[in-house]
C-alpha positions in Angstrom: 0.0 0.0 0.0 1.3 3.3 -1.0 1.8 6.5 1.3 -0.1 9.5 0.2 2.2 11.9 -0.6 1.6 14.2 1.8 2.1 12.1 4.4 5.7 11.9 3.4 9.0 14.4 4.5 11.7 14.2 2.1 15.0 14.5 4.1 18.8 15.3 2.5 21.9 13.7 3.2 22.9 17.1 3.6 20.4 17.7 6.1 21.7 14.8 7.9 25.4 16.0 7.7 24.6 19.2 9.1 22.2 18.3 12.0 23.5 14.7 13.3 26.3 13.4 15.1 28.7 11.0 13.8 27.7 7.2 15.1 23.9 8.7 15.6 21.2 6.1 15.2 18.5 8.6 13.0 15.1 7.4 13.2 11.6 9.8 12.7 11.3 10.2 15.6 14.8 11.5 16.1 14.3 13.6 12.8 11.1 15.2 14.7 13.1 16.1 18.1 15.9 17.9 16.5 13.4 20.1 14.1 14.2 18.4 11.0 10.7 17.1 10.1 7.4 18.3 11.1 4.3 16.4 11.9 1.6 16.0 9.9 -1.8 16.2 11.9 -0.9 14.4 14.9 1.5 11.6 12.9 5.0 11.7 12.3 5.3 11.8 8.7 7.2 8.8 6.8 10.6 9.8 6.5 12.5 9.7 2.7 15.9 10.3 3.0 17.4 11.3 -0.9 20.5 12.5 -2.2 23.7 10.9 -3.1 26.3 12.6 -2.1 27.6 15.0 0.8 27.3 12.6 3.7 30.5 11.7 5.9 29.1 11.1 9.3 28.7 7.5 9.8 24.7 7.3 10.3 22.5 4.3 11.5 19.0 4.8 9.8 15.9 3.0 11.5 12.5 3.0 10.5 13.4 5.4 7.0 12.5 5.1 3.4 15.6 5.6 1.1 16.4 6.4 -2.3 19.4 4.1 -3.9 21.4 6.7 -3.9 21.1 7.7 -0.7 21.4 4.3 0.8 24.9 3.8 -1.2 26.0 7.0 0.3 24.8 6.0 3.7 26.3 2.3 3.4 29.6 4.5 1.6 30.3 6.6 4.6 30.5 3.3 6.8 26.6 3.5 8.1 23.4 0.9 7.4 20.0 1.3 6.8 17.6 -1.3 8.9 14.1 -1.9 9.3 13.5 0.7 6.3 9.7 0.6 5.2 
C-alpha cells in the first residue's frame, strides 16, 4: 500500500550532515526532536531520506525510506540502513 504523498518528509543527506552526530542512530522520531521534520496532523510523517552525495558522518537509519542513492552514500560513509519501510 502506498503512502499518500503528503504524508511523506523528504529529508537530504545534507540535512543529515549538518544536524547529526557522527555514530547517531537517526530514526523519525529522532528527525522530529531535532526540528528536521514536522508532523503531519498528529503523525509523524514517513521519512525519505534522498540524495547521493555530501554525507561523511557515519549514520544508522531505523524505520526510514531511502532512495538508492542515498542508501549507497549512507552504506559508503560506513553507516546501514535497517528496518526501512
Amino acid at each position: 500500500m502506498s503512502v499518500p504523498r503528503e504524508n511523506v518528509a523528504d529529508v537530504t543527506l545534507l540535512m543529515l550532515q549538518r544536524e547529526m552526530k557522527d555514530g547517531e542512530i537517526v530514526t523519525p522520531k529522532l528527525l522530529l526532536e531535532q526540528g528536521v521534520i514536522k508532523k503531519t496532523g498528529r503523525s509523524i510523517p514517513t521519512v525519505k531520506l534522498i540524495g547521493s552525495w555530501g554525507l561523511t558522518k557515519k549514520l544508522f537509519i531505523k524505520g526510514c525510506k531511502t532512495s538508492a542513492g542515498a542508501r549507497l552514500a549512507i552504506e559508503k560513509a560506513g553507516g546501514n540502513v535497517t528496518n526501512n519501510q
